[in-house]
KEKE-3310 file (N, C-alpha, C; in steps of 0.2 Angstrom, whole numbers, plus 5000, padded with zeros to 4 digits):
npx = (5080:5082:5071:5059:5055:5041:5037:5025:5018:5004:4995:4984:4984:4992:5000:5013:5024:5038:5052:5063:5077:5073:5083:5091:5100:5099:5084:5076:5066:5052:5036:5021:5004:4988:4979:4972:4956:4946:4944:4931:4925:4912:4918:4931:4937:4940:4946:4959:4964:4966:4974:4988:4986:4989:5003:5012:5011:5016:5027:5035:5033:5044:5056:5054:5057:5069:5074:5077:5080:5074:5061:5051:5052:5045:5036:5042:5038:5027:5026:5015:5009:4997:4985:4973:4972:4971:4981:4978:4964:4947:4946:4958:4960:4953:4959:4973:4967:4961:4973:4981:4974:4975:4988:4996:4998:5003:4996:5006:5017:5014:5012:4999:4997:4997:5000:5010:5018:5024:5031:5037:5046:5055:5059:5066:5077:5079:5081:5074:5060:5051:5039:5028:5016:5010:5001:4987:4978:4983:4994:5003:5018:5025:5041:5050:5067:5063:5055:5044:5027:5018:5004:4996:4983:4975:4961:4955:4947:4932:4933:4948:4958:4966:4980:4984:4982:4970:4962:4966:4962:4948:4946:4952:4939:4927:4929:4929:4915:4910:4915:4908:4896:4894:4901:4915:4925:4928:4941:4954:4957:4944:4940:4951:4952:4937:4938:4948:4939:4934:4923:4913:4916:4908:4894:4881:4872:4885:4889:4878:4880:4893:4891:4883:4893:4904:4898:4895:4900:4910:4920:4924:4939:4950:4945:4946:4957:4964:4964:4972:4987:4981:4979:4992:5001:4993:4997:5011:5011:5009:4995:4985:4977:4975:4990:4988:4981:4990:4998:4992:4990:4999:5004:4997:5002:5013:5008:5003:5015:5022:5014:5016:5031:5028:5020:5030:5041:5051:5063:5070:5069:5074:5064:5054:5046:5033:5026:5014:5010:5016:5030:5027:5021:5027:5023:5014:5025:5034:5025:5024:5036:5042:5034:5035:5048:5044:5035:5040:5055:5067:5068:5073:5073:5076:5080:5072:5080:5077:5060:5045:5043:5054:5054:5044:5049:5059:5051:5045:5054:5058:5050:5054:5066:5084:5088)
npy = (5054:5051:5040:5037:5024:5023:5022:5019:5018:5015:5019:5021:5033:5042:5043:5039:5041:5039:5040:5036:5034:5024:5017:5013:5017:5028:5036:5050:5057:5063:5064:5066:5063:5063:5049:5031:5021:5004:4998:4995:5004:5016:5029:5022:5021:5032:5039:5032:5036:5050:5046:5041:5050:5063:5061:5058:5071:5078:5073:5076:5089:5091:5089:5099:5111:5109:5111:5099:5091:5079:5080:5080:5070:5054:5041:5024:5012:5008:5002:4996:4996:4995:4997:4986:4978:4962:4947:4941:4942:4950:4966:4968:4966:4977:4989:4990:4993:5004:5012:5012:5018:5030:5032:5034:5020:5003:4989:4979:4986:4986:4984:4982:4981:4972:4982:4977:4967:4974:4980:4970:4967:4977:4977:4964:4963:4952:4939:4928:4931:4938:4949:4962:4972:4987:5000:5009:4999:4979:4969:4952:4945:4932:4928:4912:4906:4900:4907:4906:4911:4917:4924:4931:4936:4954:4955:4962:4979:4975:4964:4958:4963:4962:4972:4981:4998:5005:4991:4995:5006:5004:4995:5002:5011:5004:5000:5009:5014:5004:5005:5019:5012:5007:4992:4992:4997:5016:5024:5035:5032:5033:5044:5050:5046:5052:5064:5065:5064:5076:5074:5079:5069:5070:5072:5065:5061:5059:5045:5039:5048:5043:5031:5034:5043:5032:5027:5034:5039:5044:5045:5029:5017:5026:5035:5026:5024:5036:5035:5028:5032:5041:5031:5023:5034:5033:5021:5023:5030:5022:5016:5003:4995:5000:4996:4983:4982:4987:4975:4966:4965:4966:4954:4947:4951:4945:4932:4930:4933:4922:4911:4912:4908:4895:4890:4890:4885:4891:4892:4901:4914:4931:4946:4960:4973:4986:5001:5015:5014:5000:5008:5019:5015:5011:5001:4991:4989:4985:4974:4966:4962:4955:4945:4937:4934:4922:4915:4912:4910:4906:4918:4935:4952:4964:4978:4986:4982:4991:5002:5002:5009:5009:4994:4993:5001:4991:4980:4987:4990:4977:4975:4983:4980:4985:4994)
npz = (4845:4864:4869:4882:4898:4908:4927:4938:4955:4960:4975:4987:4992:4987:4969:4961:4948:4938:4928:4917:4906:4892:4886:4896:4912:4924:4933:4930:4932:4944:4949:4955:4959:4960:4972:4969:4967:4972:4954:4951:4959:4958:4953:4949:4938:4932:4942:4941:4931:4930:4940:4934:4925:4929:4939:4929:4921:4929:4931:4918:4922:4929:4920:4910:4919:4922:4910:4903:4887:4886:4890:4880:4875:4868:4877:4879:4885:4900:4914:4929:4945:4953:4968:4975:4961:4956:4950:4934:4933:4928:4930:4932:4916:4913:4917:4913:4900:4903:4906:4895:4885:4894:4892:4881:4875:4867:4869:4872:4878:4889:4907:4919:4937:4954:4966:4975:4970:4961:4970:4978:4966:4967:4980:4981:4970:4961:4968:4980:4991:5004:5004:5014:5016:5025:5024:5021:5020:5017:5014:5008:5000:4991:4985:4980:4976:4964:4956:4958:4965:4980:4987:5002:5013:5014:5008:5004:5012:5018:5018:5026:5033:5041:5052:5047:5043:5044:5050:5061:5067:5063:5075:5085:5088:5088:5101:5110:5107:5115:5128:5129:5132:5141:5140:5141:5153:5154:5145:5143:5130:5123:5122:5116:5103:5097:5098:5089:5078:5078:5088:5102:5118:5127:5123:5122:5109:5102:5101:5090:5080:5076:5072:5059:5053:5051:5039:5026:5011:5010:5021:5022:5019:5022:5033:5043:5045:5048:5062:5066:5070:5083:5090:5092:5101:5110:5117:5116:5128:5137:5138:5140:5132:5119:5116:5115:5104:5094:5095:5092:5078:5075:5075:5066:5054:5055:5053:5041:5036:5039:5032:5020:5018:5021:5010:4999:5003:5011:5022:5029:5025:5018:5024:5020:5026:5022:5018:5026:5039:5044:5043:5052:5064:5078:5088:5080:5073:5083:5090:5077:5077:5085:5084:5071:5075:5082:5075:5063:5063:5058:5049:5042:5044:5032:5023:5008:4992:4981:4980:4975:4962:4957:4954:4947:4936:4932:4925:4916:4909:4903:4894:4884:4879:4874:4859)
capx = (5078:5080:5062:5057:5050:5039:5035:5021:5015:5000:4990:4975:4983:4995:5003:5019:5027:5045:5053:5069:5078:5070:5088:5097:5101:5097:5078:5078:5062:5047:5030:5016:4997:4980:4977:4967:4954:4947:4941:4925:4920:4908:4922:4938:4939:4941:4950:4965:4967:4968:4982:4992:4988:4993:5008:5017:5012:5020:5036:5037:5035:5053:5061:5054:5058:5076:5077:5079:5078:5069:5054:5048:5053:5040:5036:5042:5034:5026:5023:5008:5007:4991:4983:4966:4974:4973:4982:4974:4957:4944:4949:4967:4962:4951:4964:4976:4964:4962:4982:4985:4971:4978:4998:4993:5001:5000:4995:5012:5019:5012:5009:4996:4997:4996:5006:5012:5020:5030:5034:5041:5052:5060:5062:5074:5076:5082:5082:5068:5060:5044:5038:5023:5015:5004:4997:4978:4977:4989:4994:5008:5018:5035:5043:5058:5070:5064:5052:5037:5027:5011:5003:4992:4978:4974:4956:4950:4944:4928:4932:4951:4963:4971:4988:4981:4979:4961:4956:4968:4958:4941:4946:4949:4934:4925:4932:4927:4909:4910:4917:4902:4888:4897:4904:4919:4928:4928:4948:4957:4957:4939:4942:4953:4949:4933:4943:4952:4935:4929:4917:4913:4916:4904:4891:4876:4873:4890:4888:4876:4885:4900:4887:4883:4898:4907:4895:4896:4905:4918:4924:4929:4945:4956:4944:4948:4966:4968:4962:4980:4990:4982:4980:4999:5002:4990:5002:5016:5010:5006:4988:4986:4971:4979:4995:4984:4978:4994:5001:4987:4989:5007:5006:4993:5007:5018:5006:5004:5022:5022:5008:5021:5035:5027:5018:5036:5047:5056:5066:5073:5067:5072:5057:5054:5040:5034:5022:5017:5007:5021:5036:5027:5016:5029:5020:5013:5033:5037:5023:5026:5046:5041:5026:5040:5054:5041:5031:5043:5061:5072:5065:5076:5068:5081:5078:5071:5085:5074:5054:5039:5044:5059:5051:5040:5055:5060:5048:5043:5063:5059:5045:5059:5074:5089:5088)
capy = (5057:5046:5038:5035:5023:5026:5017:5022:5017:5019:5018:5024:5041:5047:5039:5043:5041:5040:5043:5035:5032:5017:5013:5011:5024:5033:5039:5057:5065:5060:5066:5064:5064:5059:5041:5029:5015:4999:5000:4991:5007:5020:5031:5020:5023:5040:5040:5028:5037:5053:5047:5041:5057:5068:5061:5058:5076:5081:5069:5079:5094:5093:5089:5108:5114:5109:5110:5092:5090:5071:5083:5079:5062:5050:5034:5017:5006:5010:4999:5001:4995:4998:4995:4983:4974:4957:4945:4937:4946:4957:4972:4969:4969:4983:4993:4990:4996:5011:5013:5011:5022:5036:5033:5031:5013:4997:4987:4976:4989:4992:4981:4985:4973:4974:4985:4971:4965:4979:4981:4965:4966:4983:4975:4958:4962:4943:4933:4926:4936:4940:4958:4961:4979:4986:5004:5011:4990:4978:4962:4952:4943:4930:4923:4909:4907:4898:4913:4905:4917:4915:4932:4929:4943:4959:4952:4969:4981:4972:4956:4955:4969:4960:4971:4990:5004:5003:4989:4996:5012:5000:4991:5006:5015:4997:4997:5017:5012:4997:5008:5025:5008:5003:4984:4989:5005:5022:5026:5040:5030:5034:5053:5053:5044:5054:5070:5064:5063:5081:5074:5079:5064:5072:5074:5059:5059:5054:5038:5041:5052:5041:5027:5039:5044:5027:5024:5039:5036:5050:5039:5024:5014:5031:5037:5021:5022:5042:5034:5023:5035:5042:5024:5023:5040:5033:5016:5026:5035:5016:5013:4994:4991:5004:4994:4976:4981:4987:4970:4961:4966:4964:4949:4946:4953:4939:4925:4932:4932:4914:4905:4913:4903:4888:4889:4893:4881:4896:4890:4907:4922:4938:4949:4965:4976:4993:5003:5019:5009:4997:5012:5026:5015:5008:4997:4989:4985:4980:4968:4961:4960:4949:4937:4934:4928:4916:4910:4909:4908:4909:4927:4940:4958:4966:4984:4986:4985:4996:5003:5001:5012:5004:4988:4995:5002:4985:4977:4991:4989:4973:4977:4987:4980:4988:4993)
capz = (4852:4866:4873:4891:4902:4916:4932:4940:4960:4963:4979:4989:4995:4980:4964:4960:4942:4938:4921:4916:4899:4888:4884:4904:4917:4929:4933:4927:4936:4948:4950:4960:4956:4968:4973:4966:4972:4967:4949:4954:4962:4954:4953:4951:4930:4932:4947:4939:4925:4932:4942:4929:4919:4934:4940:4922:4919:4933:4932:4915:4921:4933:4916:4909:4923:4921:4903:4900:4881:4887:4892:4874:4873:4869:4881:4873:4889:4908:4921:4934:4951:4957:4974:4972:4955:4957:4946:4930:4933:4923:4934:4927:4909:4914:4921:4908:4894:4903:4905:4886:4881:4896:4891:4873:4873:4865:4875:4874:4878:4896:4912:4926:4941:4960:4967:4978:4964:4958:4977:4978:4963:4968:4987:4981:4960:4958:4972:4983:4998:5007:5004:5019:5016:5028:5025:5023:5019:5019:5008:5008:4992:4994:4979:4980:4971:4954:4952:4960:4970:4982:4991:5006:5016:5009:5003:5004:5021:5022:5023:5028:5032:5049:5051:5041:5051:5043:5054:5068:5069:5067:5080:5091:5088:5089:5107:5111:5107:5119:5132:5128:5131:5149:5140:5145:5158:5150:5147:5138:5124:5121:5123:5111:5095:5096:5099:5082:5073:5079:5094:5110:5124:5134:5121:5121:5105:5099:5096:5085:5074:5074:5067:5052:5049:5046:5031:5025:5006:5009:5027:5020:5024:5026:5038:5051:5045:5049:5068:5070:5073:5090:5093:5093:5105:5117:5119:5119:5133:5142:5138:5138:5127:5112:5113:5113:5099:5089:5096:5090:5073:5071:5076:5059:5047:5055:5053:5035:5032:5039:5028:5012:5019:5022:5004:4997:5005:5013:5028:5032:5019:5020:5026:5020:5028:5019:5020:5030:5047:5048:5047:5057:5072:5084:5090:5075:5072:5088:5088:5071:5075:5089:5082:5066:5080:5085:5070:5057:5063:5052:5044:5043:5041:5026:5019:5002:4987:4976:4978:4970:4956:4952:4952:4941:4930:4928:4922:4909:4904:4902:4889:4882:4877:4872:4852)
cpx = (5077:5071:5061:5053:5045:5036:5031:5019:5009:4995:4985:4975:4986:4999:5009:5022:5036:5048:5062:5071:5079:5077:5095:5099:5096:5089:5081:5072:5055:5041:5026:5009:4993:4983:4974:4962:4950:4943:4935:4920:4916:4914:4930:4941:4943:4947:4959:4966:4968:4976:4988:4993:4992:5000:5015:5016:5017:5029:5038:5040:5042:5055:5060:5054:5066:5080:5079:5076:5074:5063:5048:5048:5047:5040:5035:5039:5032:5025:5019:5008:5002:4989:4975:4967:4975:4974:4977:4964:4952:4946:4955:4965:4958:4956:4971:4975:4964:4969:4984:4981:4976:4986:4998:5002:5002:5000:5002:5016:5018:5008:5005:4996:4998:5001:5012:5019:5028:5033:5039:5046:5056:5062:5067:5070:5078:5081:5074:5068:5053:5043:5030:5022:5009:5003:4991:4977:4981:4990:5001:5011:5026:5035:5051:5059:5071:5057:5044:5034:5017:5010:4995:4990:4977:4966:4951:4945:4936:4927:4943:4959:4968:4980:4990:4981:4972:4958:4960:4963:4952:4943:4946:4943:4930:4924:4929:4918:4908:4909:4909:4897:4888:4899:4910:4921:4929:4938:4948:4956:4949:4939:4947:4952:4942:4936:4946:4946:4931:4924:4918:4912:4911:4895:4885:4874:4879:4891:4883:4880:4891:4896:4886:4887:4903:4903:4894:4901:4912:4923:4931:4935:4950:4953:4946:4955:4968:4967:4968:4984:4989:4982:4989:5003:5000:4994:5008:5015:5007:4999:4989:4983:4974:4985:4992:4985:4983:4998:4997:4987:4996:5008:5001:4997:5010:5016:5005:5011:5023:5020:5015:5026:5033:5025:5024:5039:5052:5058:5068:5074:5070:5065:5058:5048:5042:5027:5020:5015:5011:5029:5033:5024:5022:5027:5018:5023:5034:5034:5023:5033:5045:5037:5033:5045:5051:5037:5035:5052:5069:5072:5072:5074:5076:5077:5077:5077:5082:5067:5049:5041:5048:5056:5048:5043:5058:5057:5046:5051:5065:5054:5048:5065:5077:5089:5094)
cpy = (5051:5046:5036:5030:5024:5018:5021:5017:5021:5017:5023:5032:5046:5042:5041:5040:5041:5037:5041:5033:5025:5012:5012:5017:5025:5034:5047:5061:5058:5062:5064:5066:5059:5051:5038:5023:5009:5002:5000:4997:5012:5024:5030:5021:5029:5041:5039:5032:5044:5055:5047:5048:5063:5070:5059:5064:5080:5081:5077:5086:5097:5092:5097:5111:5117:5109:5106:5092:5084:5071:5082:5072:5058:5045:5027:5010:5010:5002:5002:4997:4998:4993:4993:4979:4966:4954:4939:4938:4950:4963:4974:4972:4976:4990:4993:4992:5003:5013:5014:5016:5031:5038:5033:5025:5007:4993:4981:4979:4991:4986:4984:4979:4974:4979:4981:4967:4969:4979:4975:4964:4971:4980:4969:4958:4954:4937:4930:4932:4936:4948:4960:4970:4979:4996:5005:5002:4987:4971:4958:4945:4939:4927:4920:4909:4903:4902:4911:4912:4915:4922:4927:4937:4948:4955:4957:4972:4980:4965:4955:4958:4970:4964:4979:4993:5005:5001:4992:5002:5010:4998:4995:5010:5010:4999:5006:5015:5006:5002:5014:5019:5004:4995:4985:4996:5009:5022:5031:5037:5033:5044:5056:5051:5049:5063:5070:5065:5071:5081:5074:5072:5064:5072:5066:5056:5056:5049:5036:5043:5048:5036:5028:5040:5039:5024:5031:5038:5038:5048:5034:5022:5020:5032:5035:5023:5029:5041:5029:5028:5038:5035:5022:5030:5038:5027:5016:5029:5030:5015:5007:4991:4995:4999:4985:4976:4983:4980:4964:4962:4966:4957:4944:4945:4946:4933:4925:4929:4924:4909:4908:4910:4899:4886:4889:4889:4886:4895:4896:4915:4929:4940:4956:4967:4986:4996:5009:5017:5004:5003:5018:5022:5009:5002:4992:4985:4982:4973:4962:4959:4954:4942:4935:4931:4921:4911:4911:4912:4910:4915:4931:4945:4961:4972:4981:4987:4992:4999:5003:5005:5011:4998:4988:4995:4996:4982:4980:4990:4983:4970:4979:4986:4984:4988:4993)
cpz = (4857:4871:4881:4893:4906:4920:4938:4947:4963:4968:4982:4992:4991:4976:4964:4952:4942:4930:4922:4908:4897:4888:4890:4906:4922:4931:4931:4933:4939:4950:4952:4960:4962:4966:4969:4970:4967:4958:4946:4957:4957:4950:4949:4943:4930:4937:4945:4933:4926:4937:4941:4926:4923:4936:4934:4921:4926:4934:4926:4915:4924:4926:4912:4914:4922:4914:4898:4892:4880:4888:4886:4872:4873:4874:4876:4877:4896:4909:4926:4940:4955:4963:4971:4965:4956:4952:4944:4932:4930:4925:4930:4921:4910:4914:4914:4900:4896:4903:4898:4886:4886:4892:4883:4872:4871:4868:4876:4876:4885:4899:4916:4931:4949:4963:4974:4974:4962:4967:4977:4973:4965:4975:4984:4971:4958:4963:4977:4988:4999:5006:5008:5019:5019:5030:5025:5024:5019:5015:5009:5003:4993:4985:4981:4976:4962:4953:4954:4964:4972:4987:4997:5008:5010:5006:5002:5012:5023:5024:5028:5027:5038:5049:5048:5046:5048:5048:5061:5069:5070:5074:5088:5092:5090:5097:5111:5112:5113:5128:5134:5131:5139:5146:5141:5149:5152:5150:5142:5131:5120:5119:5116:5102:5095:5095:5090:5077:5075:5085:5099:5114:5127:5130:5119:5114:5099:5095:5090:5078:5073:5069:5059:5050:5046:5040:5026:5019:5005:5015:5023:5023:5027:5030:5043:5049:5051:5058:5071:5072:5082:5095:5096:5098:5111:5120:5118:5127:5138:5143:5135:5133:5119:5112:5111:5105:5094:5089:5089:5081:5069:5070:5069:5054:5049:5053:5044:5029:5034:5032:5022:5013:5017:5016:5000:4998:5008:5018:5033:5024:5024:5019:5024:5023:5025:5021:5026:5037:5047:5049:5051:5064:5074:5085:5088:5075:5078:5088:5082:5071:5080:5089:5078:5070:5080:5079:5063:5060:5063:5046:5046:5040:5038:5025:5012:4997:4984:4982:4976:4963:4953:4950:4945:4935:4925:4925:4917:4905:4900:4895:4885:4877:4873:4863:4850)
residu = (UNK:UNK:UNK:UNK:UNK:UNK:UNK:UNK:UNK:UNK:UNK:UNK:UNK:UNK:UNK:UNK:UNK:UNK:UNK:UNK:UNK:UNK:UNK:UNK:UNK:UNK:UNK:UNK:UNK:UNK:UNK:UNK:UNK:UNK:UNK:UNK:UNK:UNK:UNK:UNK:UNK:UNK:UNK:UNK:UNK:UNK:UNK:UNK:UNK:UNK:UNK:UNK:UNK:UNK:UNK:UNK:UNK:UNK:UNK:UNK:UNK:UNK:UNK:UNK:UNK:UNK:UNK:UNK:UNK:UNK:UNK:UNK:UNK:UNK:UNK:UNK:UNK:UNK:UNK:UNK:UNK:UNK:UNK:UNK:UNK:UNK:UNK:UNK:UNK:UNK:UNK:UNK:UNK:UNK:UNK:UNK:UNK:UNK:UNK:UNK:UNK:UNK:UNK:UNK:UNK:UNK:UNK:UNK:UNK:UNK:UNK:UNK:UNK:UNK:UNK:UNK:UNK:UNK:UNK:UNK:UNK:UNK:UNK:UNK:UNK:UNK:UNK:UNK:UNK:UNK:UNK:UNK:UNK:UNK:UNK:UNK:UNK:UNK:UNK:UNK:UNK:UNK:UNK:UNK:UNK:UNK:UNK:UNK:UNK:UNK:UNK:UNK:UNK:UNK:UNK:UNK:UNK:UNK:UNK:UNK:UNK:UNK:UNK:UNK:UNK:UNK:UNK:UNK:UNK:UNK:UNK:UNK:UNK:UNK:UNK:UNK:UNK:UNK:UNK:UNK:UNK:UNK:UNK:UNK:UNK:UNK:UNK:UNK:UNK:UNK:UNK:UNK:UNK:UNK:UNK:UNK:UNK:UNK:UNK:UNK:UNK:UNK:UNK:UNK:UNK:UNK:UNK:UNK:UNK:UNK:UNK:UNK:UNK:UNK:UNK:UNK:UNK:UNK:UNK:UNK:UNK:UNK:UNK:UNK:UNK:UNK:UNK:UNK:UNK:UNK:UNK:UNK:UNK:UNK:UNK:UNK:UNK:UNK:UNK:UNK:UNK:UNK:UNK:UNK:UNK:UNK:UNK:UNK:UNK:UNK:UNK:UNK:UNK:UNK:UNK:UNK:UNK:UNK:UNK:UNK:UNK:UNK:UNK:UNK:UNK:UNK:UNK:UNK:UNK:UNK:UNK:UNK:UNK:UNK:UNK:UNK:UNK:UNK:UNK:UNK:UNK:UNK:UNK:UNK:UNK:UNK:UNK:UNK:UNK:UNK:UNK:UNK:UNK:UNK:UNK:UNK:UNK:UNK:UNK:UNK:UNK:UNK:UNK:UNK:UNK:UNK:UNK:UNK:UNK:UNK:UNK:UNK:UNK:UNK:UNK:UNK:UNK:UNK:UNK:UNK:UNK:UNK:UNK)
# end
């Protein structure tokens, strides 16, 4: 019976799985199960093994669906890219231990590791590059070409998220409150992130309740995040202080991608950028295309060869080899 790999990505708003044959080929099926968060949180055990357990049952169940006789197949390696996994860390082996006991695998059998990581092998499978990812959070990870590799930012959204629509959304709300207390002129801007969160403009205690609510444990990083996109509407729409601030944050990602260069020896890297706050806020992109002319050069922004999930694939195939 042939055995399957899997390559699992998983970040902060949904995992995904992908099931391909141990022995070369194609992906077969894909599925998709909750997010997960750090594993440090009250929560995060449960969380991560839920999303592995969800989105493999799901992968599977497109193969019963389809009849695939591979729907029975055992798994002979996964890979894991998870969001919050830093390398050579207790969290790792943590996370790793959960993964084995979820996938039932031996632990040779199964890497876990940033998902920065697996992103970066599925953007340049062989060659050097910079890989700069900036959804809910944002991190970014270059390797040259003798297989070195240095990652800069990403220290996590309380200390250092320069470039995420997390802290773009802090930073418009940040800037709302400023505006409600007279330190700076009232504009649309205020009217609408507060609109986005359910709150009347006009209503005094407001700012109050936004106070409560960013502590609030069910908030968190996605709550500032779900707050970029009207940030992005309102500097489409020629508000100056919303486009500042998506400037002001692109211009993060590129100093980011810089310091990887320069740790690297990378004269002129391809650049990849992923993530859904650098392909959905305009803005965000425009600013980051124009910091990177300026502080690093010689970059060139490249589409991804691969995914996260390929990436993933690779590295569980390479757990694998061919019997």
């Amino acid at each position: 019976m042939t055995e399957l790999i899997a390559g699992f990505d998983a970040g902060q708003t949904h995992t995904r799985c992908r099931l391909a044959p141990a022995d070369g080929g194609a992906a077969l099926a894909e599925g998709e199960g909750p997010g997960v968060c750090h594993l440090a949180a009250p929560e995060g055990p449960e969380r991560f093994a839920a999303a592995l357990r969800e989105s493999l049952g799901r992968a599977r169940a497109q193969l019963l669906d389809r009849r695939d006789p591979a729907v029975t197949a055992p798994l002979r390696a996964a890979a894991v890219g998870a969001s919050g996994i830093e390398q050579g860390t207790a969290v790792q082996g943590q996370g790793k231990a959960i993964a084995a006991a979820t996938l039932a695998l031996a632990p040779e059998r199964l890497q876990v590791l940033g998902d920065e990581r697996t992103g970066l092998r599925g953007a340049f499978p062989d060659g050097p590059g910079i890989l700069v990812i900036s959804g809910t959070g944002t991190i970014t990870l270059g390797r040259d070409g003798r297989g070195r590799e240095h990652r800069c930012a990403g220290w996590g959204w309380l200390l250092d998220g320069a470039g995420s629509a997390m802290d773009i959304g802090r930073d418009g709300l940040a800037l709302s409150l400023r505006m409600a207390d007279g330190r700076e002129p009232r504009t649309p801007l205020l009217a609408a992130l507060w609109g986005a969160l359910g709150l009347d403009p006009a209503d005094p205690l407001a700012p109050q309740a936004i106070k409560a609510r960013v502590v609030d444990p069910s908030f968190g990083p996605a709550g500032f995040a779900r707050l970029a996109p009207p940030l992005q509407e309102l500097a489409a729409a020629g508000d100056p202080q919303a486009a500042a601030i998506l400037i002001r944050h692109g211009e993060a990602l590129a100093d980011a991608v810089a310091a990887v260069a320069r740790a690297l020896g990378l004269a002129e890297p391809p650049v990849c950028g992923l993530g859904g706050a650098l392909t959905h806020l305009a803005g965000l992109q425009n600013g980051f295309r124009e910091a990177l002319a300026r502080r690093c050069p010689g970059a060139r922004l490249v589409p991804p060869a691969g995914d996260a999930c390929a990436g993933a694939l690779a590295l569980a195939r390479e757990l694998s080899p061919a019997r």
